[in-house]
C-alpha positions in Angstrom: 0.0 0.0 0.0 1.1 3.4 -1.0 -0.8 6.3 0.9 -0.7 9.7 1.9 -2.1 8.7 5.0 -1.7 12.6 6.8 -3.6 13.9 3.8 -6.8 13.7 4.8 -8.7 11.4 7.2 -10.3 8.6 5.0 -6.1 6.8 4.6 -6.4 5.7 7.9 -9.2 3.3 7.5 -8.0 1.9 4.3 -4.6 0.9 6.3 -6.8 -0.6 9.4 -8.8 -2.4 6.8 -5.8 -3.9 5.2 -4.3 -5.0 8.2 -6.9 -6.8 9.9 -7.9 -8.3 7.1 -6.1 -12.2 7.3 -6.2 -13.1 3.5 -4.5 -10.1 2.7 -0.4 -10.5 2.9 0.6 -7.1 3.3 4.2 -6.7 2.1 4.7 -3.4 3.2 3.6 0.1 3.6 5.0 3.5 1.7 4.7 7.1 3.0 3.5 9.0 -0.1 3.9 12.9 -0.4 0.7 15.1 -0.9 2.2 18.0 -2.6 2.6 21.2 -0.5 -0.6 22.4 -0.4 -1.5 21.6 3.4 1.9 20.4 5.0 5.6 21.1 3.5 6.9 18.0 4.7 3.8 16.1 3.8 5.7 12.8 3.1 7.2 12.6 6.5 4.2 13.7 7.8 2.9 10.2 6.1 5.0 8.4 7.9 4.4 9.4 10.9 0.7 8.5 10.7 1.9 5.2 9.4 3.9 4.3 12.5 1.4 6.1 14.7 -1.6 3.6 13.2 0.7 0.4 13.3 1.6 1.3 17.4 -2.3 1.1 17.8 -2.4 -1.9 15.9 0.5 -3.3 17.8 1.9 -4.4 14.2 5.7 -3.6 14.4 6.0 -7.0 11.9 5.1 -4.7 9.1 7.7 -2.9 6.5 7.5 0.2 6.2 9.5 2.7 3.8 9.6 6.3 3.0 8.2 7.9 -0.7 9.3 10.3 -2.4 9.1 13.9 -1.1 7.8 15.4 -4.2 5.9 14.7 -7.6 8.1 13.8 -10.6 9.8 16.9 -12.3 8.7 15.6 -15.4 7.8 12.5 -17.3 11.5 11.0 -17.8 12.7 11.1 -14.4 12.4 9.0 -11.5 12.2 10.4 -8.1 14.2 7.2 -6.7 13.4 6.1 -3.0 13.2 3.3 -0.7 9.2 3.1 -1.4 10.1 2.7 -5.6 12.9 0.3 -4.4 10.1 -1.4 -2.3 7.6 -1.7 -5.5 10.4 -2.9 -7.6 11.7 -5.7 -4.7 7.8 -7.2 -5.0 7.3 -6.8 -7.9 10.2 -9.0 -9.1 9.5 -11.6 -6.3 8.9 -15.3 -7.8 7.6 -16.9 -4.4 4.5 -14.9 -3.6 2.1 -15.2 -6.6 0.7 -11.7 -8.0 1.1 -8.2 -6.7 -1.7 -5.6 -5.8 -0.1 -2.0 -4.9 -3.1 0.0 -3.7 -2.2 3.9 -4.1 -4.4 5.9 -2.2 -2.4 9.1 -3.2 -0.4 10.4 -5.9 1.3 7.7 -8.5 4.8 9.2 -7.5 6.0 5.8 -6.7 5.0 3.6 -8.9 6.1 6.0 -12.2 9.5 6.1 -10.2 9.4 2.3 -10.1 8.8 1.8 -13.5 10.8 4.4 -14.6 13.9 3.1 -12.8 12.7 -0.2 -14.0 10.1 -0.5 -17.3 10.5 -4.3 -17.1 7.7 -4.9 -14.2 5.6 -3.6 -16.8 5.8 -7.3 -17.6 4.9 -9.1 -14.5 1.9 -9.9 -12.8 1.3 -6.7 -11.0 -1.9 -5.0 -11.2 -1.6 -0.9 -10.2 -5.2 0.0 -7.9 -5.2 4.0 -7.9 -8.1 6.2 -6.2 -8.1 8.8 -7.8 -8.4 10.8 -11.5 -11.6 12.1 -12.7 -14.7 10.2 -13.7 -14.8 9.1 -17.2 -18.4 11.4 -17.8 -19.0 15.5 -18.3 -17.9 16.8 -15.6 -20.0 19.7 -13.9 -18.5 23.4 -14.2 -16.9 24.6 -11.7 -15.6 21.2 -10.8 -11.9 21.3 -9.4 -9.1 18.9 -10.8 -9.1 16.0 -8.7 -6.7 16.1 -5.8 -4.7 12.8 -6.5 -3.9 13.4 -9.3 -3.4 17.1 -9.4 -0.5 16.1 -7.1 1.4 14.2 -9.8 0.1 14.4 -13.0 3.4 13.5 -15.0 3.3 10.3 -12.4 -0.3 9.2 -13.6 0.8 9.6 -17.2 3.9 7.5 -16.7 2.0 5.0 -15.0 -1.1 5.0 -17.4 1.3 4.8 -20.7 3.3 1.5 -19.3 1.3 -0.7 -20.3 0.9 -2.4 -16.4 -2.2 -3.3 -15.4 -4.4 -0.7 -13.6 -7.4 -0.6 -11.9 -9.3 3.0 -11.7 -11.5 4.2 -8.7 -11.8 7.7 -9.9 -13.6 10.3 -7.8 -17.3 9.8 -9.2 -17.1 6.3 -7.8 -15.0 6.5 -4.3 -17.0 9.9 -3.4 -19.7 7.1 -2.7 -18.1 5.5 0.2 -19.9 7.9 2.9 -20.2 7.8 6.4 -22.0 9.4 9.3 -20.5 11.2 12.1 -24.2 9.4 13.9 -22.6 6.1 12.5 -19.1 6.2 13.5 -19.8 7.3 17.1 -22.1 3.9 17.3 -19.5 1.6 15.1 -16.6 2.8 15.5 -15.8 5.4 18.3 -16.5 2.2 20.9 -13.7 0.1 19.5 -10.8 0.5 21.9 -8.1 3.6 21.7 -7.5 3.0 17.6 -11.7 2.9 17.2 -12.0 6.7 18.7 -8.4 7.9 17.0 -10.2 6.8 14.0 -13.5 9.3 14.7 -11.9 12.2 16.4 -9.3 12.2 13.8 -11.9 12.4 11.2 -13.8 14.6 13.0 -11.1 17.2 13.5 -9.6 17.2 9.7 -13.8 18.1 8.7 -13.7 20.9 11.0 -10.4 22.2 10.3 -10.9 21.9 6.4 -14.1 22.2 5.4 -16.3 25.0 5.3 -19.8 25.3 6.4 -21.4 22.8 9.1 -20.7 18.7 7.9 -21.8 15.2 9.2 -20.0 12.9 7.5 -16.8 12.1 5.2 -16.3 9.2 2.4 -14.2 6.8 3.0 -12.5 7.2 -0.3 -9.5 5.2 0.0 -11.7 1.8 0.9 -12.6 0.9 -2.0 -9.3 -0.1 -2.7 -8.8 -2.3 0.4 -12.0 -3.6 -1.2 -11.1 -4.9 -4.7 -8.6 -7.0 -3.5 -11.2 -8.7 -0.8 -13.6 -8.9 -3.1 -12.7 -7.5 -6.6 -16.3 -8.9 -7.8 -18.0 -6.4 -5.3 -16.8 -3.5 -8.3 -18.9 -2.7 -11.2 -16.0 -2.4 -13.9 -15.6 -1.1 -17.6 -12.7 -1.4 -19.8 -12.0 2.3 -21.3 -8.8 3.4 -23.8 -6.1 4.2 -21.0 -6.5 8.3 -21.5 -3.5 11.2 -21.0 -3.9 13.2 -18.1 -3.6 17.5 -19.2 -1.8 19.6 -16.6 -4.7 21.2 -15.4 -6.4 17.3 -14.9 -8.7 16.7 -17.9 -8.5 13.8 -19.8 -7.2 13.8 -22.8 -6.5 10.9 -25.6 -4.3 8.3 -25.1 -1.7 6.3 -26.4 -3.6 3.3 -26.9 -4.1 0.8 -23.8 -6.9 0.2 -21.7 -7.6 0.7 -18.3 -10.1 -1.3 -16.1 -12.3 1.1 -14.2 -14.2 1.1 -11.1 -17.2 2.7 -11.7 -19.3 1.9 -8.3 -17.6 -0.7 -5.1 -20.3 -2.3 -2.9 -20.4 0.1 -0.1 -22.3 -1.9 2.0 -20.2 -4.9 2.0 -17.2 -2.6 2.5 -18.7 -0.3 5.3 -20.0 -3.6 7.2 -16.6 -5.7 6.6 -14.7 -3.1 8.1 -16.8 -2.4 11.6 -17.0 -6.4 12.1 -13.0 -6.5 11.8 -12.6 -3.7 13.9 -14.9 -4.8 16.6 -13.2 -8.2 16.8 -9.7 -6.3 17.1 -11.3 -4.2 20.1 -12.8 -7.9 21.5 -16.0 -6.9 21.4 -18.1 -10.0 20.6 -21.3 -9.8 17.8 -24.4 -8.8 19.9 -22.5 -7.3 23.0 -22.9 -4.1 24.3 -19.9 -1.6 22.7 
């Protein structure tokens, strides 16, 4: 998993997901920048959330390696790091069977990876971004999307490879929401990590968004989903576009990318507070 888990507040469920979740072999986890709007160290700052969610989890086992600190200066060079190195390392791996990389931020990583190396292209590694626009007319007045915006010469290196992507782009991981109502009754009861998870949430709503709010999407989920359950996604195969510098799509080069256009929320949503109550040891049909 590559995240920018300081970004927002949605990263942090995604990780918990993962890592609760026993069919899942997580190889390791990568601090992803999130440009400098919000934080000028915003890789580190990644990091630190990492560590700080793994301590709740009491997960020490788990790799972890840094990102790079900043998008690509443009589409021919890497910005090399332990995370590429990392993506590379499993990629290349002959005793493990295929590779999922979730990126729940920027593609900084995995454009470094395959720009250092272009031959994982070739192995059996599918990319799982959140993030890019939805594939539709997009309303006016719509901003670029924020995943992308933060490394769009990334998501054109990535999208031109030829490696296998999957797409959840905004129109479909927008529809992950939940309840502030829901998370205090779910959530919030489940031990230290369960309330971290709500007021952290909470907090990054009121610091950051204007007007009064009651709830946040889980956008990064979904990804944590499709490889649970990749037949909870409603998919189409589109021509792989090129990403413009303001965030439009724009024609391609000729591949295809496999997009996400709705993830079963309700199988998400209800996997995830089951797991998480049966980390806090709360039994099914006990009082929180």
């Amino acid at each position: 998993m590559d995240t920018d888990a300081k970004n927002e507040a949605d990263d942090q469920f995604a990780i918990v997901h993962a890592l609760l979740s026993e069919t899942l072999d997580v190889r390791g986890l990568i601090a992803a920048h999130f440009g400098e709007e919000r934080s000028a160290t915003s890789m580190l700052d990644s990091r630190a959330e990492i560590d700080l969610l793994l301590g709740h989890l009491g997960r020490a086992d788990v790799r972890v390696e840094n990102g790079a600190e900043a998008a690509l200066p443009d589409e021919t060079v890497a910005a090399d790091s332990p995370g590429a190195r990392l993506i590379i390392e499993e990629a290349h791996r002959q005793d493990a069977g295929p590779l999922q990389i979730a990126f729940l931020g920027p593609l900084t990583d995995m454009a470094s990876a395959l720009l250092l190396d272009p031959s994982i292209a070739g192995t059996d590694t599918t990319v799982i971004w959140i993030g890019g626009p939805g594939y539709d007319d997009r309303e006016t007045g719509e901003r670029s999307e924020f995943n992308l915006r933060n490394d769009v010469a990334a998501a054109n290196v990535v999208f031109r490879s030829g490696i296998r992507i999957w797409q959840v782009p905004r129109s479909a991981y927008v529809m992950t929401s939940v309840g502030y109502a829901e998370l205090e009754e779910r959530v919030a009861p489940c031990g230290e990590l369960g309330r971290y998870l709500v007021d952290q949430l909470v907090a990054w709503n009121a610091r950051w968004v204007d007007g009064p709010i009651e709830h946040r999407a889980l956008g990064d989920s979904p990804a944590i989903g499709l490889m649970l359950n990749a037949h909870g996604g409603l998919f189409r195969t589109r021509p792989a576009p090129t990403f413009g510098a303001e965030g439009g799509l724009l024609p391609g080069t000729g591949g295809t990318v496999r997009v996400c256009e709705l993830y079963d929320g309700r199988y998400l949503l209800e996997d995830f507070f089951a797991k998480l109550r049966r980390f806090a040891g709360i039994t099914p049909g006990s009082p929180s």
